[in-house]
C-alpha positions in Angstrom: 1.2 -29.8 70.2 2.5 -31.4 67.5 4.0 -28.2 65.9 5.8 -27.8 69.1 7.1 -31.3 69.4 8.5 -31.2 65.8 10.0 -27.5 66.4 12.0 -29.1 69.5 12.9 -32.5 67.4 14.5 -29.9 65.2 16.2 -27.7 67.5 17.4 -31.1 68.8 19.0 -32.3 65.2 20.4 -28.7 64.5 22.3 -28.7 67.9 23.7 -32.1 67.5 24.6 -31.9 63.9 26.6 -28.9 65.1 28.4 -30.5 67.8 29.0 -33.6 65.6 30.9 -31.4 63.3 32.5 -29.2 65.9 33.9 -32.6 67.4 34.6 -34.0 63.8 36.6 -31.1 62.5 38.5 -30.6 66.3 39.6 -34.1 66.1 40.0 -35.2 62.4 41.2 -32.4 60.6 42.7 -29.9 63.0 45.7 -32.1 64.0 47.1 -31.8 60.3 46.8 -28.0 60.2 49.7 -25.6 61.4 49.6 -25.2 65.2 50.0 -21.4 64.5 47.0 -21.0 62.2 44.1 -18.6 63.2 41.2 -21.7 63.5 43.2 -23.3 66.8 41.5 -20.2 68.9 38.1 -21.4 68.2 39.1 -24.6 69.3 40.2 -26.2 73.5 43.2 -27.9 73.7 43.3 -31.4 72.3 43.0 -33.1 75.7 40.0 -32.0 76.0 38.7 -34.2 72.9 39.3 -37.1 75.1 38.3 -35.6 78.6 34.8 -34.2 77.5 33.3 -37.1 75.9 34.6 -39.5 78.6 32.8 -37.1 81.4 30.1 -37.5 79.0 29.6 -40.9 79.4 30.6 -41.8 82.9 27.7 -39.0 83.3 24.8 -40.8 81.3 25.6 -43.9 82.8 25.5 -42.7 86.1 22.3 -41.4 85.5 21.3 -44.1 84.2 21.9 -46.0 86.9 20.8 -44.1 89.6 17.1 -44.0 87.0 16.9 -48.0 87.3 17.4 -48.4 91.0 14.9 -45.3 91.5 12.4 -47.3 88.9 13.4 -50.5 90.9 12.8 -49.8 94.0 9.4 -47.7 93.4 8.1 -51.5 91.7 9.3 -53.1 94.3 7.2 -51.1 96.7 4.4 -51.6 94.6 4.3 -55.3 94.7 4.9 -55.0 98.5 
């Protein structure tokens, strides 16, 4: 089991590393190279860069959320 659980932790860092990058290189450095350059087809529009992690978040917090009330209400029950 533990073989497995490291092979996912890594899976895990390799995705994120990549999407850190993807998201570093979208927003930092793209904006200073030539709008008709090859690399801006790889890449969404800009808006998105603000769009995508805001969904993001509202998302995980929502989740969240809706996680403590479920974990709230099943104590409360308990205790009843």
């Amino acid at each position: 089991m533990e073989l497995a659980d490291r092979a996912v932790g890594f899976i895990l860092s390799v995705i994120s590393i990549s999407i850190f990058t993807y998201y570093t290189f979208w927003v930092i450095i793209l904006p200073f190279v030539d709008t008709d350059h090859f690399i801006h087809k790889y890449f969404l529009p800009w808006e998105f860069a603000i769009l995508i992690p805001i969904f993001a978040g509202v998302t995980l917090l929502s989740l969240l959320c809706i996680f403590i009330g479920i974990v709230m209400l099943k104590s409360k029950k308990k205790k009843a």
